[in-house]
C-alpha positions in Angstrom: 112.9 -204.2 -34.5 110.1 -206.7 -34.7 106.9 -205.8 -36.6 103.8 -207.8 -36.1 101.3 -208.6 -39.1 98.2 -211.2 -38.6 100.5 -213.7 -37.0 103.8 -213.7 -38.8 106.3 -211.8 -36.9 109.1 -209.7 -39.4 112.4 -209.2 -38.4 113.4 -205.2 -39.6 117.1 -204.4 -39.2 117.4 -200.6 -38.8 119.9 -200.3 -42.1 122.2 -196.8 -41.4 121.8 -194.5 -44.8 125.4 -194.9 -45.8 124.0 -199.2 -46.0 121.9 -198.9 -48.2 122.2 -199.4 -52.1 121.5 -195.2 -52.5 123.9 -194.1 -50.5 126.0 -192.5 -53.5 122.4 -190.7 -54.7 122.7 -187.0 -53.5 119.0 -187.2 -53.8 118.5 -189.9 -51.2 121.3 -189.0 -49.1 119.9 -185.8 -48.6 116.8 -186.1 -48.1 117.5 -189.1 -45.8 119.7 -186.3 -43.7 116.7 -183.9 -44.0 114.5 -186.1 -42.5 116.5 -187.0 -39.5 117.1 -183.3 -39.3 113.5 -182.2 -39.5 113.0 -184.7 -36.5 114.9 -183.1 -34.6 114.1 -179.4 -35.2 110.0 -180.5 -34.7 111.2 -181.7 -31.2 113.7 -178.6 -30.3 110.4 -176.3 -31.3 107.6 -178.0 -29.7 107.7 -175.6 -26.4 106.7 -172.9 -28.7 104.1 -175.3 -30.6 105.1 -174.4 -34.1 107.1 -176.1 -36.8 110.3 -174.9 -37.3 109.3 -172.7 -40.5 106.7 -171.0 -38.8 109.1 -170.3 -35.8 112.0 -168.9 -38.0 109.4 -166.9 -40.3 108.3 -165.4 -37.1 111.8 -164.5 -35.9 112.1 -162.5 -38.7 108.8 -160.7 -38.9 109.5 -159.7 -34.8 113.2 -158.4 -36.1 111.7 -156.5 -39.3 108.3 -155.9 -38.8 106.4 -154.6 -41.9 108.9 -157.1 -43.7 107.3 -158.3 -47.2 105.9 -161.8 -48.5 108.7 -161.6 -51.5 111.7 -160.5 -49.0 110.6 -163.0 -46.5 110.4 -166.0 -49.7 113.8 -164.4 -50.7 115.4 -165.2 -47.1 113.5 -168.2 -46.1 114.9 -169.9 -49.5 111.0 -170.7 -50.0 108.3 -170.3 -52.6 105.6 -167.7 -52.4 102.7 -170.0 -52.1 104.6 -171.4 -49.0 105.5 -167.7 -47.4 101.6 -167.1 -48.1 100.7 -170.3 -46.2 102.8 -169.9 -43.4 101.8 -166.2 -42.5 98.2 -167.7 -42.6 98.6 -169.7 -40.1 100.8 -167.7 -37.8 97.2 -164.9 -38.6 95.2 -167.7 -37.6 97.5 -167.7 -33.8 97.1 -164.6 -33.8 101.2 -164.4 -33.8 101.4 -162.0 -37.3 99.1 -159.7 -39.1 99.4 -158.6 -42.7 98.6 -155.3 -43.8 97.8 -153.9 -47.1 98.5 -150.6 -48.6 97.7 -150.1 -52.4 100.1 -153.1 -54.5 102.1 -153.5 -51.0 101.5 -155.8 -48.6 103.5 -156.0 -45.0 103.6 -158.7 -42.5 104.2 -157.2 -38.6 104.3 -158.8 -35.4 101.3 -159.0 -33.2 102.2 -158.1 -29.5 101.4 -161.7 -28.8 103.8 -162.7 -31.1 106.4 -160.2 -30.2 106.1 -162.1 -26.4 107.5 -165.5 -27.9 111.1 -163.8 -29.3 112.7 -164.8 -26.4 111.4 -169.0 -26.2 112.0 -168.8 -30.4 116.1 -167.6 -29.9 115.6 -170.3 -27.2 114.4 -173.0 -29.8 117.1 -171.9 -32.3 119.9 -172.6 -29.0 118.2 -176.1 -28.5 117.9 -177.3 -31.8 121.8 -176.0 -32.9 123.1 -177.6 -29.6 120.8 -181.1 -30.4 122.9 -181.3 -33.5 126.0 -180.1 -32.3 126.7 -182.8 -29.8 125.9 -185.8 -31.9 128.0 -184.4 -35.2 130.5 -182.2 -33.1 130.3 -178.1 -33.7 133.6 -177.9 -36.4 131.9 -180.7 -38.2 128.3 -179.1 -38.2 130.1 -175.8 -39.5 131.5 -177.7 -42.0 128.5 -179.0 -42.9 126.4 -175.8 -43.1 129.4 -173.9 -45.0 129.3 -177.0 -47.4 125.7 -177.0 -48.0 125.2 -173.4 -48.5 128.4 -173.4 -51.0 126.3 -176.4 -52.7 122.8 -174.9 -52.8 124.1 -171.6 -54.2 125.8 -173.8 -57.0 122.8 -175.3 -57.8 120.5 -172.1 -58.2 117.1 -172.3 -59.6 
């Protein structure tokens, strides 16, 4: 890859992750992995024109609507200030609604968001068959058993 500043021309090798002088740093490694991954998720969701999070959030909202904030943080392995966020701006689409009774608050499917179930499953398909064919599926079942076995290790 060549990269062009006033004049001088650089030479940028594209150095594969398991090159580089991190490679044995679960912390590099894995975020190195999650970005490649997030790439690729952002691409298999763009027909629906929401980030993967938001499209998986949704999912779950259209399969138990009146689902709440905590149970959706719970399953979605995120922090409340993020859950609270990304029902905002699926309000804001006018894909979710939240509704308050007394302490308890509930998050429900708008009819418009109820119409996109089918494209979202679709999104899921894509984005597990984009990985599948470059890693193989036994190794990408591997993988996901292996990293769910490590994050519950590593509990917060």
């Amino acid at each position: 890859m060549f990269v062009y500043t006033n004049k001088v021309v650089y030479l940028c090798s594209v150095m594969k992750t398991s090159e580089s002088r991190y490679c044995k740093c679960m912390y590099f490694s894995t975020n190195a992995l999650a970005r490649k991954i997030e790439k690729l998720a952002a691409e298999s969701w763009k027909p629906v024109n929401l980030s993967p999070s938001h499209g998986y959030l949704l999912m779950i909202v259209i399969e138990e609507p009146g689902i709440q904030p905590g149970a959706l943080a719970d399953e979605m392995q995120l922090k409340p200030s993020t859950i609270t966020r990304l029902i905002e701006k699926l309000e804001e689409r006018k894909l979710a609604v939240r509704t308050v009774e007394g302490k308890v608050t509930n998050v429900y499917p708008t009819p418009r968001g109820k119409e996109l179930y089918g494209k979202l499953k679709e999104c899921v398909r894509d984005f597990s068959s984009a990985y599948c064919s470059i890693l193989g599926k036994e190794e990408c079942a591997k993988m996901i058993n292996s990293m769910n076995k490590l994050a519950d290790k590593l509990e917060d």
